[in-house]
C-alpha positions in Angstrom: -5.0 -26.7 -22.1 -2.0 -28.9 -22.1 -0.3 -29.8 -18.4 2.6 -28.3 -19.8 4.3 -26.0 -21.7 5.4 -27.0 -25.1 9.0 -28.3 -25.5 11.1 -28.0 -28.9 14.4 -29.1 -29.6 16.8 -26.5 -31.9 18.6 -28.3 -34.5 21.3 -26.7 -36.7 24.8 -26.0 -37.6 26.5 -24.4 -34.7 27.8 -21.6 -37.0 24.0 -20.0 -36.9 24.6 -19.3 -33.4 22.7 -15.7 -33.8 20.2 -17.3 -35.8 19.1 -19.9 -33.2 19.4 -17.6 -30.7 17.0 -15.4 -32.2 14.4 -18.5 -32.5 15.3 -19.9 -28.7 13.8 -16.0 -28.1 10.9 -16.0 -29.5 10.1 -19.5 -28.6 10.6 -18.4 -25.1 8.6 -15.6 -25.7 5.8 -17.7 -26.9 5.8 -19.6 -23.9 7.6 -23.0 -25.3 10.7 -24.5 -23.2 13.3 -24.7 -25.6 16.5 -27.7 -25.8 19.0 -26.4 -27.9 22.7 -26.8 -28.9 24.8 -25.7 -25.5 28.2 -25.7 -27.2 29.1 -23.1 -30.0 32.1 -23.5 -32.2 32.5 -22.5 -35.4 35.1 -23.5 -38.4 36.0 -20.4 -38.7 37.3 -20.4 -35.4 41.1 -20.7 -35.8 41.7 -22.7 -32.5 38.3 -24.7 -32.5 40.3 -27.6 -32.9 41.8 -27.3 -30.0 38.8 -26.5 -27.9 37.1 -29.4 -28.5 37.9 -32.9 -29.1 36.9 -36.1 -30.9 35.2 -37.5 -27.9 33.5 -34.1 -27.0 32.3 -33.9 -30.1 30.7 -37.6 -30.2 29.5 -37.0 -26.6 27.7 -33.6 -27.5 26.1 -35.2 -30.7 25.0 -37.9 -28.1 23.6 -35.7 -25.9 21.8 -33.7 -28.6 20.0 -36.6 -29.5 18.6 -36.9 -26.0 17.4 -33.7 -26.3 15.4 -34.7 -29.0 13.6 -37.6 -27.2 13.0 -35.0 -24.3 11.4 -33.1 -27.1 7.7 -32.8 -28.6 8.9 -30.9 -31.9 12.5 -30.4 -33.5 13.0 -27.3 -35.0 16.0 -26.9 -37.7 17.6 -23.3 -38.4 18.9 -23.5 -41.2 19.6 -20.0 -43.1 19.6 -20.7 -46.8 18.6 -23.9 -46.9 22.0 -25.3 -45.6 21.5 -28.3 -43.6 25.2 -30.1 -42.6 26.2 -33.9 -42.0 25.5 -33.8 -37.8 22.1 -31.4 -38.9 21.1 -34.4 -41.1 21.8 -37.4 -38.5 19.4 -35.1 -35.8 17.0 -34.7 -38.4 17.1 -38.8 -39.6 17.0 -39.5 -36.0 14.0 -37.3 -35.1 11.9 -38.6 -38.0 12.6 -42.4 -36.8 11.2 -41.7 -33.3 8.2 -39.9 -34.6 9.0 -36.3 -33.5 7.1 -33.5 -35.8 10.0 -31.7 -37.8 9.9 -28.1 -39.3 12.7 -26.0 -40.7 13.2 -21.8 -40.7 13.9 -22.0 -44.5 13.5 -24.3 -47.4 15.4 -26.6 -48.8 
């Protein structure tokens, strides 16, 4: 038995908010601690722009990244197959430092 829990990093788009929800749930259910996105803003927000800016957004996709490391598995929700351009850096990023990658739907 392991000296700890399990510990997976959520990767996706931010607009799947419910969807990564659902799997930071059942992971936590299943007795895994879960790193995932803290920050929530969608396109379709009207004002998202002026919520966040440039140098939030690099220093979030910074910090994601350290989740990563902190992690033994990533896991990418991605509904439909749909995997964006910040999505695709986590996932090139996880594969070069060894991490075990799986995805909630094919693509």
């Amino acid at each position: 038995m392991p000296d700890r829990p399990e510990i997976v990093c959520i990767c996706g788009s931010t607009r799947f908010v419910d969807e990564m929800s659902a799997a930071n749930r059942d992971l936590t259910f299943a007795g895994v601690i879960v790193v995932a996105p803290g920050v929530f803003l969608r396109a379709e927000d009207h004002e998202a722009d002026e919520l966040i800016t440039n140098e939030q957004k690099a220093a979030l996709d910074a910090l994601h990244l350290r989740k990563i490391d902190l992690a033994d598995r990533v896991l990418v929700v991605n509904p439909g197959g749909y995997i964006g351009e910040s999505t695709s850096r986590e996932i090139a990023y996880a594969h070069a430092t060894g991490k075990p990658i799986s995805f909630t739907d094919p693509f």
